[in-house]
PDB file of N, CA, C and O in Angstrom:
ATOM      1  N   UNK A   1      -3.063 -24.215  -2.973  1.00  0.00           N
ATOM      2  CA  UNK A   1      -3.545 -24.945  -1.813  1.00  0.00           C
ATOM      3  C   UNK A   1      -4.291 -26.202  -2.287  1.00  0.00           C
ATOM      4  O   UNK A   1      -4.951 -26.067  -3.317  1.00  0.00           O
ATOM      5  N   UNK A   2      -4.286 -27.480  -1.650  1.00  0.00           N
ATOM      6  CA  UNK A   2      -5.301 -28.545  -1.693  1.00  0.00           C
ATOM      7  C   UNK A   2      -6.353 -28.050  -1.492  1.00  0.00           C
ATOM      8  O   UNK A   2      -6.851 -27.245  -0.704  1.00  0.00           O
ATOM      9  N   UNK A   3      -6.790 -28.958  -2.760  1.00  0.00           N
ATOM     10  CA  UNK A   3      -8.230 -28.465  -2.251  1.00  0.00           C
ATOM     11  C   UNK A   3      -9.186 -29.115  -0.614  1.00  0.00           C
ATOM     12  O   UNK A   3      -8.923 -30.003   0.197  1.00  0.00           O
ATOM     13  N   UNK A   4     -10.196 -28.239  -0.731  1.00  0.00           N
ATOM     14  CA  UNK A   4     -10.606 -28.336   0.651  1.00  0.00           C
ATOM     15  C   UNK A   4      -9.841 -27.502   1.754  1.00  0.00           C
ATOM     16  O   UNK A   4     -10.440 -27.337   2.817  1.00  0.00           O
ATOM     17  N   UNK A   5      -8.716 -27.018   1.627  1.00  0.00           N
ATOM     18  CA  UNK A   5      -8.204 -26.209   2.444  1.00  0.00           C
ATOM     19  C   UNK A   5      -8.573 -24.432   2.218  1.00  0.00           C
ATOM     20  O   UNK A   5      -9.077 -24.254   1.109  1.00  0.00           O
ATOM     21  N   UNK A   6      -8.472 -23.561   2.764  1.00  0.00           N
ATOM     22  CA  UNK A   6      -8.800 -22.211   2.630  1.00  0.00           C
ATOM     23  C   UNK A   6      -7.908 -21.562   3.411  1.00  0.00           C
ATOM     24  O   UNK A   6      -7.254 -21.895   4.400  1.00  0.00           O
ATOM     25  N   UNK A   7      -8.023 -20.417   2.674  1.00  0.00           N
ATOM     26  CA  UNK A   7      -6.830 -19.222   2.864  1.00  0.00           C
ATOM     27  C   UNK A   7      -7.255 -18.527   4.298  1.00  0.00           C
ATOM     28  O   UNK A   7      -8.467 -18.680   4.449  1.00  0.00           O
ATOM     29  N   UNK A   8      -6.713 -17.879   5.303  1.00  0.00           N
ATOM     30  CA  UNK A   8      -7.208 -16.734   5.843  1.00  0.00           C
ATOM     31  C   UNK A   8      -7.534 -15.264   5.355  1.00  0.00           C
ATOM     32  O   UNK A   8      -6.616 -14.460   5.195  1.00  0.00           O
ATOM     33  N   UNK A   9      -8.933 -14.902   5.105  1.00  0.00           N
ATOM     34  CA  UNK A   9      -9.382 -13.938   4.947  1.00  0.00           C
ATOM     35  C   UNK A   9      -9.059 -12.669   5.184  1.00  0.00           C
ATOM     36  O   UNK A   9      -9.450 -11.826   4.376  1.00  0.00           O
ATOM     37  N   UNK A  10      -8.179 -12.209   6.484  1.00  0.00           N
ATOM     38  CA  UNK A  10      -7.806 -11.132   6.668  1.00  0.00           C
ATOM     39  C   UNK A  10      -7.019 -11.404   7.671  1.00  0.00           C
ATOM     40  O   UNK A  10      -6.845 -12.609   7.855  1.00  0.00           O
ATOM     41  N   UNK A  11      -6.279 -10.415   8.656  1.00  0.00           N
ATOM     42  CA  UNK A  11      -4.789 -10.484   9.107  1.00  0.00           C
ATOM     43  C   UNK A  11      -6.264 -11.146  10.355  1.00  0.00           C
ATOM     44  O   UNK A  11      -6.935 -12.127  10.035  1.00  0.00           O
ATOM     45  N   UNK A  12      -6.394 -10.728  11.088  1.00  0.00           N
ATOM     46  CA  UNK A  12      -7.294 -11.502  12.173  1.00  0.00           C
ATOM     47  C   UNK A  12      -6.963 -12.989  12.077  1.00  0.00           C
ATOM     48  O   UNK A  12      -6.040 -13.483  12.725  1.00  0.00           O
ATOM     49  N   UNK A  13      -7.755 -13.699  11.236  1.00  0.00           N
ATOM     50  CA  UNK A  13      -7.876 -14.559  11.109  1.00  0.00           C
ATOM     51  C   UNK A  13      -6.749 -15.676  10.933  1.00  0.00           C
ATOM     52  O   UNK A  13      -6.625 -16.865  11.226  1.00  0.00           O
ATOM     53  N   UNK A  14      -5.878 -14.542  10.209  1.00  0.00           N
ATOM     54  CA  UNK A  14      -4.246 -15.487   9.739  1.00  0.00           C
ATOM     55  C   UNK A  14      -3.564 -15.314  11.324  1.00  0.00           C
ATOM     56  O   UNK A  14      -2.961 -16.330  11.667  1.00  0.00           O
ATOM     57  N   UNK A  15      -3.559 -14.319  12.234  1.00  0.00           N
ATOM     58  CA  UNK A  15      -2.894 -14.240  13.641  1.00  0.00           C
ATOM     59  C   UNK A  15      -3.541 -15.144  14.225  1.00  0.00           C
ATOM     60  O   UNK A  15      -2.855 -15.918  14.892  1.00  0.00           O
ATOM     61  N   UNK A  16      -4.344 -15.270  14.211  1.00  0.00           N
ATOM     62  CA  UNK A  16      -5.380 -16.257  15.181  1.00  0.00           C
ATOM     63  C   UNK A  16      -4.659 -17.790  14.396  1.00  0.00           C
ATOM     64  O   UNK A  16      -3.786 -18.304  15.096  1.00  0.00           O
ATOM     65  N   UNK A  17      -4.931 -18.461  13.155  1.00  0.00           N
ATOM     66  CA  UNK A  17      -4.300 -19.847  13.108  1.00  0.00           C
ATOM     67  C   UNK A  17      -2.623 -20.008  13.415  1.00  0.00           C
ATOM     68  O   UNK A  17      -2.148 -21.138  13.526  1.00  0.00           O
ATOM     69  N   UNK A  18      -1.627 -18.597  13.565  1.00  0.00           N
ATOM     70  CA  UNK A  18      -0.586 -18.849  13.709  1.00  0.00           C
ATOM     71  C   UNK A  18      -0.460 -19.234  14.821  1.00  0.00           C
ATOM     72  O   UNK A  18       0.390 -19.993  15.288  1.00  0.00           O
ATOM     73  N   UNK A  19      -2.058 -18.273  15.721  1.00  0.00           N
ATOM     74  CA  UNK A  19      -1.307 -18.709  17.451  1.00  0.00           C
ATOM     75  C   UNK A  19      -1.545 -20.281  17.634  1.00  0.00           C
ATOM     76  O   UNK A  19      -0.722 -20.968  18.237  1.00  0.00           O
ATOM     77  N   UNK A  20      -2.343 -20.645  17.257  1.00  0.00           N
ATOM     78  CA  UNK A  20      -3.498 -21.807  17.111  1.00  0.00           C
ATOM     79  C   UNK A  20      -2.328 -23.059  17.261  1.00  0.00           C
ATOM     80  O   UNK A  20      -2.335 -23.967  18.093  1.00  0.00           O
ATOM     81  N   UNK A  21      -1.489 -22.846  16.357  1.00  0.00           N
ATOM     82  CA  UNK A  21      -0.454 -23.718  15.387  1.00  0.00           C
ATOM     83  C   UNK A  21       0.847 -23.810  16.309  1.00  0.00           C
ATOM     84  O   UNK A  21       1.768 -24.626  16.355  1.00  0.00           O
ATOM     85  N   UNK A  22       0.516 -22.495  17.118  1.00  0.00           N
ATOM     86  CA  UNK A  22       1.722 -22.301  18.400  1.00  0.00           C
ATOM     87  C   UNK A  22       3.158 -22.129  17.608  1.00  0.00           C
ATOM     88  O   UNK A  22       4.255 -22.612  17.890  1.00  0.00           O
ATOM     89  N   UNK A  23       2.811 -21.371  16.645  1.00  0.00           N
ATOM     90  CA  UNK A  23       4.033 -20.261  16.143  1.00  0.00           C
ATOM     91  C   UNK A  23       4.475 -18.915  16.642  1.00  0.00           C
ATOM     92  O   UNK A  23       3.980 -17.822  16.369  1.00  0.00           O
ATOM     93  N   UNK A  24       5.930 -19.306  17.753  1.00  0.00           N
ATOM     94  CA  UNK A  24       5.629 -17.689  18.177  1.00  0.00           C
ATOM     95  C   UNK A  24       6.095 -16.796  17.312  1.00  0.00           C
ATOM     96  O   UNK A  24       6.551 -17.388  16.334  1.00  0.00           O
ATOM     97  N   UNK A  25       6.200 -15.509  17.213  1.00  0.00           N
ATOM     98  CA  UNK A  25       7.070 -14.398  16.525  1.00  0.00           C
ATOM     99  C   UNK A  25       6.902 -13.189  17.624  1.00  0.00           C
ATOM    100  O   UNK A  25       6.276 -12.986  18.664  1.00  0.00           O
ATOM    101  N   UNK A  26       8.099 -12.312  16.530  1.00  0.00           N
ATOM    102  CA  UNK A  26       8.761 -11.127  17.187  1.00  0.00           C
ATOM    103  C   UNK A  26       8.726 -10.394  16.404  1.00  0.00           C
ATOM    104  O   UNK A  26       9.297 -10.443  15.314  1.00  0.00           O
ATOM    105  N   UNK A  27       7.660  -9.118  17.057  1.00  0.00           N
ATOM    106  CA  UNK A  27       7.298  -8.097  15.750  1.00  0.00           C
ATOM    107  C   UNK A  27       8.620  -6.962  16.149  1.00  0.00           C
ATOM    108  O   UNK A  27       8.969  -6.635  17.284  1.00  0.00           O
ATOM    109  N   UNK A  28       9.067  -6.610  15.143  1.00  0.00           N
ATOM    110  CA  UNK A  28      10.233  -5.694  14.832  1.00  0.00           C
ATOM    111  C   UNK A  28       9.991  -4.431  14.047  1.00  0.00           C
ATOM    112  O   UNK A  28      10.036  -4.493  12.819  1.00  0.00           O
ATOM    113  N   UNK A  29       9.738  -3.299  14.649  1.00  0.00           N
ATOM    114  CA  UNK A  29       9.845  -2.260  13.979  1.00  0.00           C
ATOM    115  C   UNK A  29      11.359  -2.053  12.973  1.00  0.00           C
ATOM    116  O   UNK A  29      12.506  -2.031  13.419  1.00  0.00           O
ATOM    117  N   UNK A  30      10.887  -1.900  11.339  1.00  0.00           N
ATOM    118  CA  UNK A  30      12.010  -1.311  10.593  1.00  0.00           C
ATOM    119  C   UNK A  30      11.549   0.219   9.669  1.00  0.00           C
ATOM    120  O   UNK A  30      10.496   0.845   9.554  1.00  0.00           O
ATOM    121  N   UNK A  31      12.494   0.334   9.301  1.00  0.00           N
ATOM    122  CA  UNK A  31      12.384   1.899   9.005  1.00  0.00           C
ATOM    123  C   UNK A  31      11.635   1.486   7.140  1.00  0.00           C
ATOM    124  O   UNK A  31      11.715   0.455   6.473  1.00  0.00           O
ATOM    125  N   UNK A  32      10.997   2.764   6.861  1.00  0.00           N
ATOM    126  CA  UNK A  32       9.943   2.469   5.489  1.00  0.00           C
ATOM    127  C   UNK A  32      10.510   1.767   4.175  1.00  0.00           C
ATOM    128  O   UNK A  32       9.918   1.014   3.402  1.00  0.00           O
ATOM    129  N   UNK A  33      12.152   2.340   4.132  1.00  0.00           N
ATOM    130  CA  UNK A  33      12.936   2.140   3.439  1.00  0.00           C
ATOM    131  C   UNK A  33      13.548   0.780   3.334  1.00  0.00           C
ATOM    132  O   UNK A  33      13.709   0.179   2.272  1.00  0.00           O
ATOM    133  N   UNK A  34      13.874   0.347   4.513  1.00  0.00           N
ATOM    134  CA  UNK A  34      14.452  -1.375   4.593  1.00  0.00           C
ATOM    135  C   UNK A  34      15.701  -1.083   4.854  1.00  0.00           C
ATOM    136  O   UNK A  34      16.404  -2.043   5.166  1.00  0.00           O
ATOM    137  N   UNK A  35      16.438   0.470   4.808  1.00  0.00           N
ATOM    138  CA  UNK A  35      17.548   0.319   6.078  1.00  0.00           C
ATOM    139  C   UNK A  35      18.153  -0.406   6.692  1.00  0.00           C
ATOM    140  O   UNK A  35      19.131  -1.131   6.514  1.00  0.00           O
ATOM    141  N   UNK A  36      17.216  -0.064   7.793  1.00  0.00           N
ATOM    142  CA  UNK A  36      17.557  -0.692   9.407  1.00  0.00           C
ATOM    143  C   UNK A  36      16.481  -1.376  10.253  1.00  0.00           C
ATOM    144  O   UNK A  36      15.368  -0.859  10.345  1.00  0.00           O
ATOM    145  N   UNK A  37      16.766  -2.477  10.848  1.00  0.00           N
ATOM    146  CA  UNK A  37      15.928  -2.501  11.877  1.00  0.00           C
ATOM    147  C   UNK A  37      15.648  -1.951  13.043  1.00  0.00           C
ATOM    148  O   UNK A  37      16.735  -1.560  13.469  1.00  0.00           O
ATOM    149  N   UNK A  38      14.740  -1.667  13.884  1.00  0.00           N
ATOM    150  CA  UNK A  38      14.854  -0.443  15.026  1.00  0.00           C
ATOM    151  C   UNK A  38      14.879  -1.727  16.126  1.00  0.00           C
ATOM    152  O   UNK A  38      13.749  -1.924  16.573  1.00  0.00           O
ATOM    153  N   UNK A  39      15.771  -2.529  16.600  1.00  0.00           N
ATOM    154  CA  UNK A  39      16.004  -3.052  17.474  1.00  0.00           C
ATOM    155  C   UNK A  39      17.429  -2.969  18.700  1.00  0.00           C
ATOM    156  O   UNK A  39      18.224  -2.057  18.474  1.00  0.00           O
ATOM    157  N   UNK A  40      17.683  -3.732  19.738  1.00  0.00           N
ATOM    158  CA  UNK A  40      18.846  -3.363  20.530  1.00  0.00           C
ATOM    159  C   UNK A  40      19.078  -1.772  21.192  1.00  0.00           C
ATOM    160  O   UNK A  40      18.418  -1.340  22.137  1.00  0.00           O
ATOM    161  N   UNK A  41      19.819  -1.252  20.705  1.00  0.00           N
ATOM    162  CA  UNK A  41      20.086   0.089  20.770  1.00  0.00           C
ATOM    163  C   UNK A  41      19.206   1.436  20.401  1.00  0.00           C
ATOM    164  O   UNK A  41      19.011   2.489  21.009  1.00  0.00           O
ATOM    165  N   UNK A  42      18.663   0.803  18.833  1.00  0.00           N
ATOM    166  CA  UNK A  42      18.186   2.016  18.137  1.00  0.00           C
ATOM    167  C   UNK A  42      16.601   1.568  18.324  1.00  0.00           C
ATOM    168  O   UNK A  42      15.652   1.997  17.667  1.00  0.00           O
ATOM    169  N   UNK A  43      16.560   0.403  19.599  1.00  0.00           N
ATOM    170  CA  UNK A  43      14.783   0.540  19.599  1.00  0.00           C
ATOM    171  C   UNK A  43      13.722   2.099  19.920  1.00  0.00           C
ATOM    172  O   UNK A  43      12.591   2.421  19.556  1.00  0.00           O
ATOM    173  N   UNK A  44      14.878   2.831  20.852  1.00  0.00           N
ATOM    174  CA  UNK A  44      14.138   3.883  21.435  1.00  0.00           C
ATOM    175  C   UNK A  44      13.889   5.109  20.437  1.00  0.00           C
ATOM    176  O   UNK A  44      13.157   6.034  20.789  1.00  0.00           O
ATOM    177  N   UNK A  45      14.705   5.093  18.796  1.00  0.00           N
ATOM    178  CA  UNK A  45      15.162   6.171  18.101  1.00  0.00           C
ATOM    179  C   UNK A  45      13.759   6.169  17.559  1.00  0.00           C
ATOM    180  O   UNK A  45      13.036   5.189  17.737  1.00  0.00           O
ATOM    181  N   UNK A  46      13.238   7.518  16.729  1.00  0.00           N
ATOM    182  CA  UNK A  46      12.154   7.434  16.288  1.00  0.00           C
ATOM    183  C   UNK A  46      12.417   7.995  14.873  1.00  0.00           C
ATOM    184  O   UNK A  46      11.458   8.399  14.215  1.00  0.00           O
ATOM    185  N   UNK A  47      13.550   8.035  14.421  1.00  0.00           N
ATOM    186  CA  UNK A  47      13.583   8.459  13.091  1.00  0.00           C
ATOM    187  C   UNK A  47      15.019   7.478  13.018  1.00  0.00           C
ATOM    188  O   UNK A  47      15.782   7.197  13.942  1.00  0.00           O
ATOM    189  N   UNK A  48      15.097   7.005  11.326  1.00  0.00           N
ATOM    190  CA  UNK A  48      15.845   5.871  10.708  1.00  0.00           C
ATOM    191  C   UNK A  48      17.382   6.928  10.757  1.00  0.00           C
ATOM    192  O   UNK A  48      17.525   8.100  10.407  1.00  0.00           O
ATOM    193  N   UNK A  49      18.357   5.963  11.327  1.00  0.00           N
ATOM    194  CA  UNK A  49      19.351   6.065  11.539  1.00  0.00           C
ATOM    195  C   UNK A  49      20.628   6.120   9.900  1.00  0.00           C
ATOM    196  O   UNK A  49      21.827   5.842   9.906  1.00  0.00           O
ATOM    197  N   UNK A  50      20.239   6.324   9.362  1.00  0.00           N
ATOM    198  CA  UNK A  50      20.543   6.277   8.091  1.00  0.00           C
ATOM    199  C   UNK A  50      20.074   6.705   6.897  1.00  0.00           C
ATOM    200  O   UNK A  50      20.850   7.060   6.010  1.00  0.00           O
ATOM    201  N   UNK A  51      18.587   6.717   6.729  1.00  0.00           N
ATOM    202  CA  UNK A  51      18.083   7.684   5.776  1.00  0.00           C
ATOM    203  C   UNK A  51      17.277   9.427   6.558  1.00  0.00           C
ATOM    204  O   UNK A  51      17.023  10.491   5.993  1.00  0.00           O
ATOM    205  N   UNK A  52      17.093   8.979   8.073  1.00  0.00           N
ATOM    206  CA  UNK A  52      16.855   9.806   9.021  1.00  0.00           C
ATOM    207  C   UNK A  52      15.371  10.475   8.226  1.00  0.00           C
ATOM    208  O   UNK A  52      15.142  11.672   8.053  1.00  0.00           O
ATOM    209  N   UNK A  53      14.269   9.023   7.725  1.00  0.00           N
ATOM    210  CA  UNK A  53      13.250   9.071   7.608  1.00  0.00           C
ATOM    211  C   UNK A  53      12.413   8.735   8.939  1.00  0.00           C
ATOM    212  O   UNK A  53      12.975   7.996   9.747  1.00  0.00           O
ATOM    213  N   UNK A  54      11.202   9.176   9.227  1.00  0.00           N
ATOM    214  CA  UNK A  54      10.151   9.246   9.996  1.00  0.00           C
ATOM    215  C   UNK A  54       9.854   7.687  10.454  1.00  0.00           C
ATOM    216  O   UNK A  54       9.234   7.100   9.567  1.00  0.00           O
ATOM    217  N   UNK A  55      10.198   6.667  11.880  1.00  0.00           N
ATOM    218  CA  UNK A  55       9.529   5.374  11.689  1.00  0.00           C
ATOM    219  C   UNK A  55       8.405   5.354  11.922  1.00  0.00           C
ATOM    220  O   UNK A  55       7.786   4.379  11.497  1.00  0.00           O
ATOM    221  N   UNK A  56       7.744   6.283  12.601  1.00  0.00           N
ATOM    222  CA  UNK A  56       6.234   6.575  12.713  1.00  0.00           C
ATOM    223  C   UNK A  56       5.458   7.027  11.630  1.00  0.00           C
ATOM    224  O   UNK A  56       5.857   7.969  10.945  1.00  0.00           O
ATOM    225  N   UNK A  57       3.889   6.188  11.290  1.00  0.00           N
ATOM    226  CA  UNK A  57       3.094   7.155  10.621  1.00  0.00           C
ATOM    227  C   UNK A  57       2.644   8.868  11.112  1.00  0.00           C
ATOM    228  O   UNK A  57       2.129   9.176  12.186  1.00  0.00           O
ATOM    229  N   UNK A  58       2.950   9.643  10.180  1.00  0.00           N
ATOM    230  CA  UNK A  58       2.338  10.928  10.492  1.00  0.00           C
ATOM    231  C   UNK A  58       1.215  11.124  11.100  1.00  0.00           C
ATOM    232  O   UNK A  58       0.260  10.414  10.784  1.00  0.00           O
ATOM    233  N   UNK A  59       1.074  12.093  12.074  1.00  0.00           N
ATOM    234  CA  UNK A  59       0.174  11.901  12.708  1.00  0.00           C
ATOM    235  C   UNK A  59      -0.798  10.688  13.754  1.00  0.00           C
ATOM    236  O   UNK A  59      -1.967  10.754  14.132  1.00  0.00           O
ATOM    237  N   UNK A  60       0.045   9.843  13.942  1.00  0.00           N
ATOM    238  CA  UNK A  60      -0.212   8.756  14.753  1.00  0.00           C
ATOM    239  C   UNK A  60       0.376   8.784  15.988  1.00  0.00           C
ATOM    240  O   UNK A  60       1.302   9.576  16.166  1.00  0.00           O
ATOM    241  N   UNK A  61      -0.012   8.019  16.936  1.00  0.00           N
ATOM    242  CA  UNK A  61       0.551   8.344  18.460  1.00  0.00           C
ATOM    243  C   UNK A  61       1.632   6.769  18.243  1.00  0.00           C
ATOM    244  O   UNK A  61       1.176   5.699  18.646  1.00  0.00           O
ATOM    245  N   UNK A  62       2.602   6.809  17.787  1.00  0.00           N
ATOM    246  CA  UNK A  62       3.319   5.423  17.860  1.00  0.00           C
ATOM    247  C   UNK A  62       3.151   4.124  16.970  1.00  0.00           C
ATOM    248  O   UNK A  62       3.538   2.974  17.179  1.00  0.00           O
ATOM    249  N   UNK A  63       2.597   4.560  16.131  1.00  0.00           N
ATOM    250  CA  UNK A  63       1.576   3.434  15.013  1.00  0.00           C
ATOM    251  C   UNK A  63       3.392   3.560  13.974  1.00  0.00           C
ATOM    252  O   UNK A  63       3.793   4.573  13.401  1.00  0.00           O
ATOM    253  N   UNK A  64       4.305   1.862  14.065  1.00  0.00           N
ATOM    254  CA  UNK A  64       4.845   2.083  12.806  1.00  0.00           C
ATOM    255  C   UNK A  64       4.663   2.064  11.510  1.00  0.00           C
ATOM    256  O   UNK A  64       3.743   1.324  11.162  1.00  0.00           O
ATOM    257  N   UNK A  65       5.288   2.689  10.559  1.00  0.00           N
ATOM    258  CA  UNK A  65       4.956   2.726   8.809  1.00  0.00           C
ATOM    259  C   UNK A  65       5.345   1.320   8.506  1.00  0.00           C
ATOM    260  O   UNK A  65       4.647   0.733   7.679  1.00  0.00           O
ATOM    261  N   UNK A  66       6.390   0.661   9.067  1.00  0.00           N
ATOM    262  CA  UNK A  66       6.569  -0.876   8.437  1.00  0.00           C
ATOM    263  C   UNK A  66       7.281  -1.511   9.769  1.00  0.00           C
ATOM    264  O   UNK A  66       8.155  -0.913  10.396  1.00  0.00           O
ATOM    265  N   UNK A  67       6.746  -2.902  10.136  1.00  0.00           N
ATOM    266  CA  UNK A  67       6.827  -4.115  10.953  1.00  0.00           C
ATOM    267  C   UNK A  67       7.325  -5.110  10.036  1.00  0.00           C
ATOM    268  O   UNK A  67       6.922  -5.520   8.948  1.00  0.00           O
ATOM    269  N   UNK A  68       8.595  -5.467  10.981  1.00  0.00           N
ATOM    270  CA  UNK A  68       8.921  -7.016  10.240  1.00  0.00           C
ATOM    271  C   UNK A  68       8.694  -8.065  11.142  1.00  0.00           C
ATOM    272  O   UNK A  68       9.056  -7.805  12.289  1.00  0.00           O
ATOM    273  N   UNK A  69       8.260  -9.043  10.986  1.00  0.00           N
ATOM    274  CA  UNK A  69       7.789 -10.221  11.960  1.00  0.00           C
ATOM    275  C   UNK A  69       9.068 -11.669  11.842  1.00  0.00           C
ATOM    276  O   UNK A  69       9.705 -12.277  10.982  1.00  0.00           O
ATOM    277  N   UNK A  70       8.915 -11.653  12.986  1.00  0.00           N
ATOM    278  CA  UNK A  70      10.022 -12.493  13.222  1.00  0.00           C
ATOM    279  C   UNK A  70       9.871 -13.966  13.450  1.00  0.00           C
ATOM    280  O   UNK A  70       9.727 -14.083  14.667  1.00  0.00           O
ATOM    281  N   UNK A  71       9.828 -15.227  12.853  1.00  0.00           N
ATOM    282  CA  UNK A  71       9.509 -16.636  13.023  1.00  0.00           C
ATOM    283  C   UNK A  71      10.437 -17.478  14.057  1.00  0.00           C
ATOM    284  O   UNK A  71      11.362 -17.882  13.353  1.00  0.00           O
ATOM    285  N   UNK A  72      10.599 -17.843  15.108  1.00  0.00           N
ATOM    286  CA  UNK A  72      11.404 -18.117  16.280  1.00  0.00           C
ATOM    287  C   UNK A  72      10.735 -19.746  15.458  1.00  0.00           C
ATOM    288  O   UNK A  72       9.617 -20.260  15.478  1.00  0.00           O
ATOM    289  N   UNK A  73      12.226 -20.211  14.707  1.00  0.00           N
ATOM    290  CA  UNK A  73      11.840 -21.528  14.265  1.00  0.00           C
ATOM    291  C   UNK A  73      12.717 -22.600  15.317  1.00  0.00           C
ATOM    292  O   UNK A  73      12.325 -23.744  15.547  1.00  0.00           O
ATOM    293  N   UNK A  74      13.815 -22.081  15.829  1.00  0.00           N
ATOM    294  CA  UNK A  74      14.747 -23.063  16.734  1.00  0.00           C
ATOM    295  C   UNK A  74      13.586 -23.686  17.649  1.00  0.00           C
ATOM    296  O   UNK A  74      13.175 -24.831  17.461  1.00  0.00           O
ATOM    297  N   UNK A  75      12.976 -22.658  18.877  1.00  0.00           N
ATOM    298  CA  UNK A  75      12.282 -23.699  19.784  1.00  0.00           C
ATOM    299  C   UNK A  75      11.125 -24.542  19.170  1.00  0.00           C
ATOM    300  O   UNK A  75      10.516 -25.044  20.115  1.00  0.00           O
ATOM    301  N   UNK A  76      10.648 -24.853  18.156  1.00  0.00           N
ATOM    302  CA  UNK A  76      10.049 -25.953  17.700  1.00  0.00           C
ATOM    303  C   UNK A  76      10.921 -27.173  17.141  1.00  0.00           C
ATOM    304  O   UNK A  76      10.659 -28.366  16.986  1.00  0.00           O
ATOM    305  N   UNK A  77      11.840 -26.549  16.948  1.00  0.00           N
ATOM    306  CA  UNK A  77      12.380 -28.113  16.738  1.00  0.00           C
ATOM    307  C   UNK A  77      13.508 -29.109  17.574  1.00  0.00           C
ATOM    308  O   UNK A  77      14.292 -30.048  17.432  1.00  0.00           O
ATOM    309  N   UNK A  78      12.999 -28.225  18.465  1.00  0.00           N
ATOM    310  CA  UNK A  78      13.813 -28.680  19.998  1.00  0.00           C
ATOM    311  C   UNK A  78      12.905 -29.511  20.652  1.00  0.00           C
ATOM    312  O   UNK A  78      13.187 -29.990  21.750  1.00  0.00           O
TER     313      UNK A  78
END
């Protein structure tokens, strides 16, 4: 980084300058493994369609084990 510039400290802070910056995204549940993504069809499935691992943390009410975030770069440069 230039100097004089600074990092974000923790995910808070980094969500907060993305909104800031008016970057949208699309959080995407995928399975732990890197599989599949749980979107379209297999949004409602709760176990990976292919390794038919767990997409939920254990013991959590709906909390996924891994999110992929999605950068919607077309409408900015429209």
């Amino acid at each position: 980084m230039p100097k004089g510039n600074k990092m974000p400290t923790n995910v808070y802070e980094a969500l907060n300058l993305i909104k800031a910056l008016g970057l949208n995204y699309d959080s995407i549940h995928a399975c732990p493994n890197g599989c599949v993504l749980f979107r379209n069809t297999s949004r409602g499935s709760k176990v990976c369609l292919k390794c038919n691992n767990n997409k939920f943390v254990d013991g959590s009410h709906g909390v996924p084990q891994k999110v992929f975030c999605h950068f919607l770069v077309i409408p900015k440069l429209i």
